[in-house]
N, C-alpha and C positions, 0 to 999 in steps of 0.2 A: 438507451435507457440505463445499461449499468453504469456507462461513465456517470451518467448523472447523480446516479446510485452512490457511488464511489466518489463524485467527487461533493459529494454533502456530507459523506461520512467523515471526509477529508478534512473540509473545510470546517465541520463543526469540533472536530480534535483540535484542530490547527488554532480556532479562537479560544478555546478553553486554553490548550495552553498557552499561549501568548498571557491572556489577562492572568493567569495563574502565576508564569512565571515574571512576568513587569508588574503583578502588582498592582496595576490600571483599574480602573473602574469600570463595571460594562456599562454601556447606553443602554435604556431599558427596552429598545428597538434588537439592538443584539440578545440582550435576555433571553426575551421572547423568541428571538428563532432558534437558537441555542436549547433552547427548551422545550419548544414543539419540535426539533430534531431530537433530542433527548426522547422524550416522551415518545416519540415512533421508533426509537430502535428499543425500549424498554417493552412498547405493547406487542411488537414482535417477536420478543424474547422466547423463541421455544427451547427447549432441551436440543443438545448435542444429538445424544439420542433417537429423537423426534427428527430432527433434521435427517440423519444418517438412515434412518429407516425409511422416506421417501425416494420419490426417485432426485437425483442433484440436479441442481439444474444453477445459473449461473445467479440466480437469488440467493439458493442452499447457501453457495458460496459464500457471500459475502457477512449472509449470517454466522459462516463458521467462521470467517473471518474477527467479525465484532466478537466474538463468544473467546478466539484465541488471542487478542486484544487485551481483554478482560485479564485475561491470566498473566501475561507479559507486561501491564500497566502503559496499554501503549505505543509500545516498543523502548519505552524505559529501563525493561529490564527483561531482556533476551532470555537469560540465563534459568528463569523461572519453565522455557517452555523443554519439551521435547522433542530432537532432534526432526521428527518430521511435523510438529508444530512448527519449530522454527523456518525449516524450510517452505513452508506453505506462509508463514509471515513474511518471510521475508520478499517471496515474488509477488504475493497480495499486495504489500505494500510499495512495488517497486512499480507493479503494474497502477494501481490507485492514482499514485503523484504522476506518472508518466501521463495517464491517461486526462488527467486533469487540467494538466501545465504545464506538460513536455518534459523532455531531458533536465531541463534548465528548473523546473522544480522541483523535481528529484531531488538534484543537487542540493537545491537551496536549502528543502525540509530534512533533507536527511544523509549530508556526506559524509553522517560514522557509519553507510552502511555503504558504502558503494562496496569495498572489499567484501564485505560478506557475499553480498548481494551478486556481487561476479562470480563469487566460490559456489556460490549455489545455483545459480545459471549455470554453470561449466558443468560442476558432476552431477546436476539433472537432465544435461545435455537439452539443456533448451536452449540449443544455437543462435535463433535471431536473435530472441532475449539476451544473451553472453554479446552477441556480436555489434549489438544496438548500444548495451551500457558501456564496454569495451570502448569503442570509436566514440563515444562523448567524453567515455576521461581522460582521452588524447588529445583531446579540443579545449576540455575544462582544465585549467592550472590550479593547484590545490592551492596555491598560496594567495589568489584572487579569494579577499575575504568576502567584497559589497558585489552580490551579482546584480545582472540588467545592466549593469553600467559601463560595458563594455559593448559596444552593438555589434561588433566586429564576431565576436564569440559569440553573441547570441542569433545571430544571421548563420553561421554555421553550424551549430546547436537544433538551429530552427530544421534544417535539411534536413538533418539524422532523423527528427520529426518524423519524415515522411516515409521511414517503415514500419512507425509507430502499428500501425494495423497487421502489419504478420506479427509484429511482436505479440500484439493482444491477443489473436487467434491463438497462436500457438501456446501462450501460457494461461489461455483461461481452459483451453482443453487439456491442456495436461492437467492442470488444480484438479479438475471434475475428476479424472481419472484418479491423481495422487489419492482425493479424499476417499472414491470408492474403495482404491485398493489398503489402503493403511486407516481404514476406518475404528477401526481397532486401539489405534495408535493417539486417536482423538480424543477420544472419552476416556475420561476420567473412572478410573477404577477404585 
């Protein structure tokens, strides 16, 4: 259920900006799902607050997730969050692509963050996570602009895949944890 979660949250960023930044026209078919995903993450919309004072559970998550989104423009601009916002964006969002489309989408939506996204695996010691994105950018060549078109790369991309599941374990329990413990750190004062 969360990938599913995760990956309509994904995919409904992913088409806003696409037609945002090309300038496209939406099909009125797109609209409309754009829009009824819209309109369910806005009727959702609880306070930070409200979230934090439940018990967390892997929903809360993603809620705080959309809410520190909001703040960041996205992941357009890092620099608006704090330092344990950021950290919590950035394996939300590492786990999100991962979990939706493999290593090989990660890459594709978002290679200005591999380096972050390491630094911040490494000193939150979330090993498999660090060890998972680690051994794909030893396979991915940054100067490969057109992904997929390489089967070679993506056949071995595909493997690393396969501990896609400790990876999730281990950083959807840590998130719950990060959020309990530095709950503080989230809300807005």
């Amino acid at each position: 259920m969360k990938k599913i979660v995760i990956g309509l949250i994904a995919a409904f960023f992913f088409i806003i900006a696409y037609f945002y930044l090309s300038g496209q026209k939406i099909s009125p078919l797109e609209k409309e799902i754009a829009t009824d995903i819209f309109h369910g993450i806005q009727e959702s919309k609880e306070p930070l607050e409200d979230i934090f004072n439940q018990n967390m559970t892997e929903e809360s998550v993603d809620q705080v997730w959309l809410r520190i989104s909001e703040l960041c423009d996205y992941g357009y601009d890092l620099d608006r969050l704090n330092e344990y916002q950021r950290n919590f964006w950035l394996v939300f969002h590492f786990l999100g692509e991962t979990g939706s489309g493999g290593i090989e989408q990660f890459f594709y939506n978002g290679y200005e963050f591999v380096e972050s996204t390491l630094h911040t695996l490494q000193t939150l010691k979330l090993n498999d996570g660090y060890q998972y994105l680690k051994n794909a950018q030893e396979i991915y060549p940054h100067e490969i602009v057109e992904m997929y078109s390489d089967p070679k790369m993506s056949e071995q991309l595909n493997k690393i895949d396969e501990y896609y599941n400790d990876v999730e374990e281990e950083c959807y329990h840590f998130l719950i944890q990060y959020l309990q413990e530095y709950k503080d750190e989230f809300i807005e004062k």
